[in-house]
C-alpha positions as CSV (number, residue, x, y, z in Angstrom):
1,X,-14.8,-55.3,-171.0
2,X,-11.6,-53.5,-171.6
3,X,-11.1,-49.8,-171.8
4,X,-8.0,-48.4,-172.7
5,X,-7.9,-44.9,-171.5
6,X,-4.2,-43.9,-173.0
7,X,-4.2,-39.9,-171.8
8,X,-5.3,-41.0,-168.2
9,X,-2.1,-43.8,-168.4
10,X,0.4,-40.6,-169.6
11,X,0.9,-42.8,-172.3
12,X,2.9,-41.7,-175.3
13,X,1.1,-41.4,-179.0
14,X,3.8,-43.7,-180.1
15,X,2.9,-46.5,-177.6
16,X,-0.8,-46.6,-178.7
17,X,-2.1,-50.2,-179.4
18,X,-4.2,-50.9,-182.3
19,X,-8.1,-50.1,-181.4
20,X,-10.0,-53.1,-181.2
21,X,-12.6,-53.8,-184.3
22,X,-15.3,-52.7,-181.8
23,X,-13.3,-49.5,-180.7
24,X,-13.4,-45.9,-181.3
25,X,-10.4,-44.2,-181.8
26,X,-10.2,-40.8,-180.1
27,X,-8.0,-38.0,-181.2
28,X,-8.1,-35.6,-177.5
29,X,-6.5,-31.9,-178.7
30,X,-5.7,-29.8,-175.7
31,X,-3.4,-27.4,-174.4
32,X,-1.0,-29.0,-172.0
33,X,1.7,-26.4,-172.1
34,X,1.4,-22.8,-172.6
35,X,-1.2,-20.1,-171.2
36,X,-4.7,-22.5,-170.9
37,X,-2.2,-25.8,-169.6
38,X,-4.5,-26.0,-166.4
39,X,-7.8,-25.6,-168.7
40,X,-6.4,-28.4,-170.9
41,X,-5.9,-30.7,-168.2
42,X,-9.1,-29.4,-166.2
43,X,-11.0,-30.6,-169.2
44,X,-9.0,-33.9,-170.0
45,X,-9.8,-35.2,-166.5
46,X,-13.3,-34.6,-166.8
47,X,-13.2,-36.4,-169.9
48,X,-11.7,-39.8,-168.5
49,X,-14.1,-39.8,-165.8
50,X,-16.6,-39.6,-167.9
51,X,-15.6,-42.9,-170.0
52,X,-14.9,-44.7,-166.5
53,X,-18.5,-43.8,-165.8
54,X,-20.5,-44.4,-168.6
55,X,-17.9,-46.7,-170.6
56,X,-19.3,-49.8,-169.6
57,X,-22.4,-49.0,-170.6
58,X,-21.7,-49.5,-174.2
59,X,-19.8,-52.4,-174.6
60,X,-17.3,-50.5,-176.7
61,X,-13.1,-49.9,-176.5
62,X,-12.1,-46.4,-176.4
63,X,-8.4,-45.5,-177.5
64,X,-7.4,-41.7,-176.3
65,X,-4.6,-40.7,-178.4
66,X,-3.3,-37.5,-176.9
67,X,-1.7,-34.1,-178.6
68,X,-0.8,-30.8,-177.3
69,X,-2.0,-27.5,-179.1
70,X,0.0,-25.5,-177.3
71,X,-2.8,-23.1,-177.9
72,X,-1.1,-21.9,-181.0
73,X,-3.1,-22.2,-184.3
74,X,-0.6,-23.5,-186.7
75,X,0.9,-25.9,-184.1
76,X,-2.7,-27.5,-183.7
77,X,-3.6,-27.4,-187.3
78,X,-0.5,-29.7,-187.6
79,X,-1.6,-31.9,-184.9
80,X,-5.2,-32.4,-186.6
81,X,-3.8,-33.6,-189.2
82,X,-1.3,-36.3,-187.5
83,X,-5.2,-37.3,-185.5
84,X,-6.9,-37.6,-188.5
85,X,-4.3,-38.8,-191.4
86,X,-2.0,-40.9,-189.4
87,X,-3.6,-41.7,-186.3
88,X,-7.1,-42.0,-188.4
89,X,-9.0,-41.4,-185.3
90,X,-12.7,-42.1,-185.4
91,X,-13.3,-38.6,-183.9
92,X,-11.9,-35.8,-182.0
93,X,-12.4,-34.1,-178.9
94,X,-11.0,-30.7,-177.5
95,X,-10.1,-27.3,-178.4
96,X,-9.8,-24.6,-175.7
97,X,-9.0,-21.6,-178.1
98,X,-11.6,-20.2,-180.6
99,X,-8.5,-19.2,-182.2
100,X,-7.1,-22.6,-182.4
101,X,-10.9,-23.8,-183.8
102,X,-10.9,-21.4,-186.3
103,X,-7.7,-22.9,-187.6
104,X,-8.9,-26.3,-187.3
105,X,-12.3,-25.6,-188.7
106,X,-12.1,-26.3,-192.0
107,X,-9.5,-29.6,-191.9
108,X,-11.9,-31.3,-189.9
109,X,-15.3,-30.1,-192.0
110,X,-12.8,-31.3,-195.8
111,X,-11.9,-34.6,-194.0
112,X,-15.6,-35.4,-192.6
113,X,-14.4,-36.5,-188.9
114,X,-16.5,-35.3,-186.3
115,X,-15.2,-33.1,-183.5
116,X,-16.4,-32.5,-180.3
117,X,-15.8,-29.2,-179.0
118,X,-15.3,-29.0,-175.2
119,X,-14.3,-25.6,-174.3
120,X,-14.1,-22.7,-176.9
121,X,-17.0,-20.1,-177.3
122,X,-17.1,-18.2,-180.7
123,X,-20.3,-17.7,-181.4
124,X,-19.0,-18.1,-185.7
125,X,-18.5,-21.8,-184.8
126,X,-21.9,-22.8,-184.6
127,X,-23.1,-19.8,-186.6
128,X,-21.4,-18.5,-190.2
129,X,-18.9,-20.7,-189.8
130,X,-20.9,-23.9,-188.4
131,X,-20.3,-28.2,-189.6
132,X,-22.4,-30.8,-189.5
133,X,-18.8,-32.6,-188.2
134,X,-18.7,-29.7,-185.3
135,X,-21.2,-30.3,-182.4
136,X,-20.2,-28.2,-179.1
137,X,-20.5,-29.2,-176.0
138,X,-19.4,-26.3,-173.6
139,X,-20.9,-23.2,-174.2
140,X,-21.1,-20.2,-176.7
141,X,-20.3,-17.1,-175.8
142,X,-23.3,-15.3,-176.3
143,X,-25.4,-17.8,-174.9
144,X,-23.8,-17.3,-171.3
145,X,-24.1,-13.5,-171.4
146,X,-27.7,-13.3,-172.9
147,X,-29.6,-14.1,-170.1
148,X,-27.6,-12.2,-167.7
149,X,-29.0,-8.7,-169.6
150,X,-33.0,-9.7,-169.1
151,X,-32.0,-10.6,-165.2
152,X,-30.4,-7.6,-164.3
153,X,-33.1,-5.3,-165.8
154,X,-35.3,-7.2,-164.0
155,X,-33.7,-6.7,-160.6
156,X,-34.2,-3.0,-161.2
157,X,-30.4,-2.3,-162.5
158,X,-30.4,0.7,-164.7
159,X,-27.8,1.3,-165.7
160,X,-24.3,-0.7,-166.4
161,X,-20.6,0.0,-167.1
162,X,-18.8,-3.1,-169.3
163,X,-15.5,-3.8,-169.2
164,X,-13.7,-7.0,-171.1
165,X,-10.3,-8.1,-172.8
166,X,-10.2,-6.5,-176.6
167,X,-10.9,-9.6,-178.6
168,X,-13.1,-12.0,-180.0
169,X,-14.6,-13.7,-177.1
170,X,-14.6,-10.5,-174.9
171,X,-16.8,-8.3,-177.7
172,X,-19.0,-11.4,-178.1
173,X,-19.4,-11.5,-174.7
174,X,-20.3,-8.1,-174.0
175,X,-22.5,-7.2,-177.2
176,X,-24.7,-10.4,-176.1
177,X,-25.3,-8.5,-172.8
178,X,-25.4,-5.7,-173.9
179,X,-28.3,-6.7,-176.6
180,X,-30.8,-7.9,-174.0
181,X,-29.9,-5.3,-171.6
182,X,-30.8,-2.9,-173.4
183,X,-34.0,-4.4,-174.9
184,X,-35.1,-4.9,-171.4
185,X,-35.0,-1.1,-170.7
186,X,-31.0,-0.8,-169.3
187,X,-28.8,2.0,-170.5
188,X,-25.0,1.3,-170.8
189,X,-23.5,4.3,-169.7
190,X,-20.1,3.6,-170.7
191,X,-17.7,0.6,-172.6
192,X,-14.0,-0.3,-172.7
193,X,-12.2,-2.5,-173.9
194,X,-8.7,-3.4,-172.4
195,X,-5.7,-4.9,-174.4
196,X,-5.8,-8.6,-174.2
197,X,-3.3,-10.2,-171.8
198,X,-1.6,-6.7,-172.0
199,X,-3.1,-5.0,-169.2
200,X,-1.7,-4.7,-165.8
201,X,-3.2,-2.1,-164.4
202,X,-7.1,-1.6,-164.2
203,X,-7.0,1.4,-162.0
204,X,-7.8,4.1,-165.2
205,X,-10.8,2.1,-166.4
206,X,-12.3,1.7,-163.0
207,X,-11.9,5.3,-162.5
208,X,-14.0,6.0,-165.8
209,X,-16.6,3.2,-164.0
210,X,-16.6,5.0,-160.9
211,X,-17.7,8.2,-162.9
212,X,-20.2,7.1,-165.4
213,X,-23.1,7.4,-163.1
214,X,-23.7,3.2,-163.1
215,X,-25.5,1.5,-160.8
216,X,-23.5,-1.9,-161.2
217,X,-20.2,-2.9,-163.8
218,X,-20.5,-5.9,-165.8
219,X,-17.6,-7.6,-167.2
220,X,-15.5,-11.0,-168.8
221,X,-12.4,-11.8,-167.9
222,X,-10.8,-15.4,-167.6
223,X,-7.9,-16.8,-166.1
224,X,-5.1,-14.5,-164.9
225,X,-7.0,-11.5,-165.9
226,X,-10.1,-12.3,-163.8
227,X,-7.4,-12.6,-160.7
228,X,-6.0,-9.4,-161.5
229,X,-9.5,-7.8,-162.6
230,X,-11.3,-8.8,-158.9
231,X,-8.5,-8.3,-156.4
232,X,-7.6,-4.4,-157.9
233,X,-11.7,-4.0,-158.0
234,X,-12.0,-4.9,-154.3
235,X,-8.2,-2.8,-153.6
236,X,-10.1,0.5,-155.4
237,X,-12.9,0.3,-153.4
238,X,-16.0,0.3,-155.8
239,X,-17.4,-3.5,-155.0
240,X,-20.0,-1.2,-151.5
241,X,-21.0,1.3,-153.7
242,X,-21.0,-0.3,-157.4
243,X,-21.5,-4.0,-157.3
244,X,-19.5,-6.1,-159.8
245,X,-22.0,-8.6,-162.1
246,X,-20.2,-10.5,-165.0
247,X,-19.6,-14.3,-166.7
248,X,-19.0,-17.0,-164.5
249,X,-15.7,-17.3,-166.0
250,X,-14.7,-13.9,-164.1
251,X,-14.5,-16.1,-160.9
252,X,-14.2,-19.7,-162.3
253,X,-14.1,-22.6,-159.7
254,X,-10.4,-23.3,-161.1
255,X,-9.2,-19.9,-159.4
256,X,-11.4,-17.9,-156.9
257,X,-9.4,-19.1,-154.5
258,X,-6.1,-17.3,-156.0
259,X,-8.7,-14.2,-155.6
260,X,-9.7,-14.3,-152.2
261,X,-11.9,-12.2,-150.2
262,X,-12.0,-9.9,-153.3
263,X,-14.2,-12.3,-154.8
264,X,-16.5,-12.5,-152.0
265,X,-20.4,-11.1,-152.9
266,X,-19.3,-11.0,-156.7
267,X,-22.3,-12.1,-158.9
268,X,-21.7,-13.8,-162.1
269,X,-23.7,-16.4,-164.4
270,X,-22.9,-19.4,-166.1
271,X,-23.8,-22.9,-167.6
272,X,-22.1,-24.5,-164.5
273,X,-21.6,-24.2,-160.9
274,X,-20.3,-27.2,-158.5
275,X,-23.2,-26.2,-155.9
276,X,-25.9,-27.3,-158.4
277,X,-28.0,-29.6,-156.4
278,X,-28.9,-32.4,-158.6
279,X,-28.0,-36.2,-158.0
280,X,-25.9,-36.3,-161.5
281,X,-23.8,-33.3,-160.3
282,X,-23.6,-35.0,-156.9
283,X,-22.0,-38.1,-158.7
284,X,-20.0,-36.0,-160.9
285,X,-18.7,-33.6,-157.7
286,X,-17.8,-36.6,-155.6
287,X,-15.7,-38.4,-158.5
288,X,-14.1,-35.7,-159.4
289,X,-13.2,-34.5,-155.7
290,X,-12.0,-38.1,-155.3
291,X,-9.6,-38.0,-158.1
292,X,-7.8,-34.6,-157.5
293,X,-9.0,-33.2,-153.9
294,X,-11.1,-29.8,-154.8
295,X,-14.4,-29.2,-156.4
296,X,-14.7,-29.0,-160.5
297,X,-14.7,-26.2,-162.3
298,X,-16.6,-25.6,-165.5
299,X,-13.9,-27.0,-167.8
300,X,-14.0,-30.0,-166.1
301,X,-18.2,-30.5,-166.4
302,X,-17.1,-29.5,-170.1
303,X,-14.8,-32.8,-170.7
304,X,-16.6,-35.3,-168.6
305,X,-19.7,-33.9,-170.9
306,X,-18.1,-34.7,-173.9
307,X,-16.9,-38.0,-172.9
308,X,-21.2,-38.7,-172.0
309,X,-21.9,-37.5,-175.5
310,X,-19.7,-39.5,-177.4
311,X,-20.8,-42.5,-175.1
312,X,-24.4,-41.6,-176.2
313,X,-23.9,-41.7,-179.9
314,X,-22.5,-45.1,-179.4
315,X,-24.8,-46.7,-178.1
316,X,-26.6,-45.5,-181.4
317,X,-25.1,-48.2,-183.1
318,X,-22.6,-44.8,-184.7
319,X,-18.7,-46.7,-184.7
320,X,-17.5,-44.5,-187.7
321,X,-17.1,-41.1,-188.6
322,X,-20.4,-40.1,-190.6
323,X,-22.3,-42.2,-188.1
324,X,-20.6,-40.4,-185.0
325,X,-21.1,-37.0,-186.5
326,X,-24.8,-38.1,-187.3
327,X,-25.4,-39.5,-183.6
328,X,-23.8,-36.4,-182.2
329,X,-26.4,-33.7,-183.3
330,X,-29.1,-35.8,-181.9
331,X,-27.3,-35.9,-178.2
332,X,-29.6,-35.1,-174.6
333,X,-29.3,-36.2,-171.3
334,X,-29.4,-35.4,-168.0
335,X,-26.3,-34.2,-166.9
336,X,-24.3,-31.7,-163.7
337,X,-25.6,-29.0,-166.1
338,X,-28.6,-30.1,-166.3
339,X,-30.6,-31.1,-169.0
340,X,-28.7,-30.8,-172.1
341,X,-29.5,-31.4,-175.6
342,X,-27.4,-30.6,-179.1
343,X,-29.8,-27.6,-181.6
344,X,-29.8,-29.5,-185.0
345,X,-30.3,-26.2,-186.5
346,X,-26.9,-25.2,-185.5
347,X,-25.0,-28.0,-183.5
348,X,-24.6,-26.0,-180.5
349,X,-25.5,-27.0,-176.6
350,X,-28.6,-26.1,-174.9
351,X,-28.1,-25.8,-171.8
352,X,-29.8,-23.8,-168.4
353,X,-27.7,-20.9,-167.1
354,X,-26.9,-20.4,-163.3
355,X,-26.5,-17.0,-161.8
356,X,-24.4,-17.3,-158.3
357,X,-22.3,-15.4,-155.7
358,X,-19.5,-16.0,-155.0
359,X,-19.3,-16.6,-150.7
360,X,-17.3,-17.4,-148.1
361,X,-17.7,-21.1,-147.1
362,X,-16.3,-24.1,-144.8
363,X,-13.8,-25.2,-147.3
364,X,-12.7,-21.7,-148.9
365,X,-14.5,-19.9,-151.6
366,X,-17.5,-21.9,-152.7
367,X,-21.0,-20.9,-155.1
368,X,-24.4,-20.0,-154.1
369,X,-26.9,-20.1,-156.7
370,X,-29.5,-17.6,-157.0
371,X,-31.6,-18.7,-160.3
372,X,-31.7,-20.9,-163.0
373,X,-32.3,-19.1,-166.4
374,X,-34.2,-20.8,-169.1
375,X,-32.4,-23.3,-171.7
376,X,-32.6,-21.0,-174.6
377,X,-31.1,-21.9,-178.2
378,X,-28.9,-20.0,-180.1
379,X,-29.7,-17.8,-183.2
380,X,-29.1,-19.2,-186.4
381,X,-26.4,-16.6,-186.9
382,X,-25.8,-17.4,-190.4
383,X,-25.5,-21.4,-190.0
384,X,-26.4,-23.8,-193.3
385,X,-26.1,-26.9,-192.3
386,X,-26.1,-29.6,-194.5
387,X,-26.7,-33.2,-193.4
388,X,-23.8,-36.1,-193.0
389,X,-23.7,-38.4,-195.7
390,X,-23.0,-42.5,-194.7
């Protein structure tokens, strides 16, 4: 059986062949340049080891046809439409931004192709602003942050200081914990949000944390942030006497080393960790240690997750767009994660969340999982969906 995997080739859009008549056409829309580059490929190299894993189960062609976002709305918006008008992919996979989703949202709902989210959170997504052509297959951001709330109460944390970046994600982020926190019996003794990507200096907000009386800070931050966020934590002293809890993004696989001993006995939770002892993530760790020399982050789970899902719907019999959107929302298997299944309700993952620390290990840096929180699903938060037509 032949599988063309273009993006893992570095193949140009332009030297695409035809997709055979049993093919599926995939339009991949990441970031490759720009801020999230690293999350873009972190997530496209998960994704082709998923087809060269599960592939050849199917019998079927896949054609990757590959476009940058640049993580700016209107430049992906144009790209969408190249995937879906000229390239007339069978479906789409991608989208690191919530911003660049929300811009994508409704071309890909008016022109019926389904897309297969691997990366961004906003809750809206799969809520007020949900698609029967949308199915996610990373996370949302409440969902990671919910459970946190109930498990801190319950390790006799009473009270919390939040920080997070001033936007979309960080406010979701923060009022999900905040929510069960709080209905558990914690008091949140003081809240700031910081200007996004703006902020260089933590130093006055950890002061305010420092004086609020908390017994622990809880916080999101991603990417250069979270490196900045940890190391001036440790450098001001507070991680002895107020411990530092927060998404698993805040010390991310991808870049804990970058943080160094400042991450060390940080406790975050998420929907992956590489240390998950399971024999699919043992597959999944090995393959992907094999093909780039370090362990995968949670991006990377995200792709190769997506790539299993779309594999899944087509061995459905689903080799167009109403059948692949259909196919999509009925989606589970055991995976790294776990077992994961799509919420028909609202198309969004369910999915366990780990909580870990972050320790010192032979190799550098490295996860040890403390619990596994329930698979919960998402509130309707305002999703209709109406069903696919063939």
């Amino acid at each position: 059986m032949k599988r063309a995997i273009l993006a893992a080739l570095g193949l140009a859009t332009s030297l695409a062949v035809p997709a055979a008549a049993e093919g599926i056409k995939v339009g991949l829309l990441l970031p490759f340049s720009g801020v999230y580059a690293s999350l873009g490929n972190e997530i496209e190299t998960g994704f082709n080891l998923g087809l060269e894993q599960f592939g050849a189960e199917t019998g079927v062609t896949f054609e990757v046809v590959r476009e940058d976002t640049e993580v700016k709305p209107p430049v992906a918006l144009g790209k969408a439409k190249k995937l879906i008008l000229q390239d007339q992919v069978d479906v789409m996979v991608g989208i690191v931004s919530s911003g660049v989703l929300g811009a994508v949202r409704d071309m890909v709902h008016g022109a019926s192709v389904p897309l297969i989210v691997a990366n961004a959170g906003n809750d809206e997504a799969t809520g007020a602003s949900c698609s029967p052509f949308i199915t996610r297959m990373s996370f949302s951001n409440g969902q990671i942050n919910r459970p946190m709330g109930t498990w801190m109460a319950e390790k006799g944390i009473k009270k919390v200081f939040t920080l997070a970046p001033d936007y979309a994600a960080g406010r979701q982020m923060i009022d999900a914990f905040t929510e069960t926190f709080t209905a558990a019996g914690g008091e949140i003794v003081g809240q700031e949000f910081t200007p996004f990507q703006k902020t260089q200096d933590f130093g006055p907000y950890l002061a305010q944390a420092k004086a609020s009386g908390a017994d622990a800070v809880y916080v999101f931050y991603a990417g250069g942030e979270a490196i900045s966020f940890v190391k001036q934590y440790d450098s001001f002293g507070l991680k002895a006497e107020l411990p530092l809890y927060g998404s698993g993004f805040l010390t991310s696989p991808l870049y804990v080393n970058a943080q160094g001993e400042a991450a060390e006995g940080v406790i975050t939770a998420l929907h992956y960790a590489p240390t998950i002892d399971s024999e699919a993530n043992g597959v999944f760790v090995a393959a992907f240690t094999e093909e780039t020399g370090r362990a995968p982050s949670e991006f990377a789970v995200q792709g190769y997750d997506a790539a299993r899902a779309l594999i899944e719907a087509t061995k459905t019999g689903a080799n167009d767009r109403a059948s692949l959107a259909n196919a999509l929302r009925q989606v589970s298997f055991d995976g790294p994660r776990g077992k994961l299944a799509i919420d028909p309700a609202t198309n969004n993952i369910i999915q366990p969340v780990y909580v870990y620390e972050t320790v010192a290990g032979e190799g550098g840096l490295t996860q040890k999982i403390l619990a596994q929180l329930p698979a919960e699903a998402d509130p309707v938060n305002g999703c209709e969906m109406a069903p696919v037509s063939n």
